[in-house]
N, C-alpha and C positions, 0 to 999 in steps of 0.2 A: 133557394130562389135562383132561375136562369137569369145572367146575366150574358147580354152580349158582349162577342169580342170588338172592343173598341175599336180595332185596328181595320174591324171590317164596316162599311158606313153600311147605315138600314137603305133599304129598298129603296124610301122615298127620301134619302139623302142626294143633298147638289154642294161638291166642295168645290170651290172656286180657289186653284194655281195660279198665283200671279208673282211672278220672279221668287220665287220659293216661298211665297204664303201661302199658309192652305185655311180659307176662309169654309164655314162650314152653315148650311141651314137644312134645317130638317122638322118638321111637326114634334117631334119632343123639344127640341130647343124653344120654337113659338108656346107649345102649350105648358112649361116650365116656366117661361117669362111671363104668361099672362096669370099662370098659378099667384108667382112672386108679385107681382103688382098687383093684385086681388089682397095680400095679406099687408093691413097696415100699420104692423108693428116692424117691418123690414127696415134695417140702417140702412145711411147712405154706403156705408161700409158694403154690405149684401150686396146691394146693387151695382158698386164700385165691380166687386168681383164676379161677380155674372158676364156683366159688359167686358170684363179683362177677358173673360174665357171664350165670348163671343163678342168678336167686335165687328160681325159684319153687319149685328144690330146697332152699332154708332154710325157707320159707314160701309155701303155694301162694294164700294172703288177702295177700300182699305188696301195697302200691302205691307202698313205697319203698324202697330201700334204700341206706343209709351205710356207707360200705366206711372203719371206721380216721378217725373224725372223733374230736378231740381234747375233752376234756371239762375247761376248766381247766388244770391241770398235771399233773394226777395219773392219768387216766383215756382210755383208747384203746381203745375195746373195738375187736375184730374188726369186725362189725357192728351195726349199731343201724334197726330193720326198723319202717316203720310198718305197718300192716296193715289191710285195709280196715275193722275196725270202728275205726278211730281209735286202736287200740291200740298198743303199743311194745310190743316183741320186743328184747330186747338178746343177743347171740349170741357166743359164746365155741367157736372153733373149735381143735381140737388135733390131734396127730399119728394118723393112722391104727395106727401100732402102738402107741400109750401104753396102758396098764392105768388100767382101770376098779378095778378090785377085788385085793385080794391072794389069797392063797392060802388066807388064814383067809377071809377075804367082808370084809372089810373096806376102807373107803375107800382107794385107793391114792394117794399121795401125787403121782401126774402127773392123777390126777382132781383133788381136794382146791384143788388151786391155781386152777381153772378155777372151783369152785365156792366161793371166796373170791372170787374177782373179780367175779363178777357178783353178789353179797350187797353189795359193797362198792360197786359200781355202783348196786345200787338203792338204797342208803342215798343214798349222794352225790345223786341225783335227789330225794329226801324233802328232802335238808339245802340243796339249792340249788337249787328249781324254778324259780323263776323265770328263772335264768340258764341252767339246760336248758334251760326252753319258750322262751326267745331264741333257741337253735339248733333245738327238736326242738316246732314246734308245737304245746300240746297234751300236754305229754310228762308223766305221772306215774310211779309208781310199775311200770320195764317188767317183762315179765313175762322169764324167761333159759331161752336155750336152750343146751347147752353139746353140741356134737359131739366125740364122740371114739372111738379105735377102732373094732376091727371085731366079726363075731359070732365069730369064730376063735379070738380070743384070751378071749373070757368062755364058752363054752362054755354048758351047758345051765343048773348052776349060776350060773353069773355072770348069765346071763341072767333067772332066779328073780329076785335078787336086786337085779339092775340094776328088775324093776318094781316089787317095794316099797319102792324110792329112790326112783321115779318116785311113786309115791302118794302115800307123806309127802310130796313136796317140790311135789306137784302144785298149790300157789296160789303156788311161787315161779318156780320151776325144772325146764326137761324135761330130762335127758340124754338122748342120743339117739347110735347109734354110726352110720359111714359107711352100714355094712347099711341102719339102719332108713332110712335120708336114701333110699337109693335104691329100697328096696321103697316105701318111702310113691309118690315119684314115680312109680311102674311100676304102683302101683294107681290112681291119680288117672290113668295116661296112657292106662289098660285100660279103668277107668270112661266113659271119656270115647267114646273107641271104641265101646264096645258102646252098641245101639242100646235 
């Protein structure tokens, strides 16, 4: 079977340089990711390492990213993203099938945890910067992304509801389901494309 030379990007590849990152999007990486979240026996672990190999699907301003670096004793986030304005991104990744919201619209308890940890996270960067910015140059108060689920399981409702959680929480935290991770990509890979 032909394989290509990795070294060379396809035709309809766009890598993005930014202070020596080379952030990469191309139609096989979108139609790989949407492969992946179509199969729902994928670990969080899969999916961990997909986004490690492409991280311009957590952020497309990336110029770093820390995949599970130890903060202390107490603190591992999934990922912890610098971004090209100098900023922190700390990223809390969960199961494609976990619920966002209950049946009433309220916070469900496999969201709730995701959204402790990264409250818990920014505090701990307030209560110990200096021994952050030892590891995370720079590093204040980051901003949290938390991925989970899909648009199948929050429906038209959930999805309502899922943006006025986004609003309020919008100077802390985005949530964001696997859907939006990979529409965003497919807009930015569409953008790019068109002349």
């Amino acid at each position: 079977m032909f394989r290509p030379d990795p070294s060379i990007p396809p035709r309809d590849s766009f890598l993005f340089r930014v202070f020596g990152a080379t952030l990469s999007l191309n139609r096989e990486i979108l139609d790989e990711f949407a492969v992946l979240l179509s199969q729902s026996s994928q670990s969080e672990q899969t999916l961990h390492d997909f986004l490690k190999d492409h991280p311009i699907l957590l952020d497309p301003l990336a110029t770093k990213v820390h995949s599970k670096v130890q903060f202390g004793s107490e603190y591992i986030p999934d990922f912890v993203v610098r971004r090209l304005d100098d900023e922190y991104l700390v990223v809390e990744i969960e199961k494609t099938l976990d619920r966002l919201f209950t049946q009433e619209g309220n916070i469900h308890h496999q969201l709730a945890e995701p959204l402790r940890q990264i409250r818990d996270f920014q505090a701990w960067v307030d209560d110990h910067g200096a021994y952050a910015r030892s590891k995370l140059p720079g590093i204040k108060r980051p901003y949290g992304l938390i991925v989970i689920g899909k648009d199948e399981l929050i429906g038209t409702v959930g999805r309502t509801i899922l943006m006025r959680e986004n609003l309020q929480r919008r100077a802390e935290v985005q949530i964001l389901t696997y859907d939006d991770l990979l529409n965003r990509a497919s807009r930015i890979y569409e953008n790019l494309l068109a002349d």
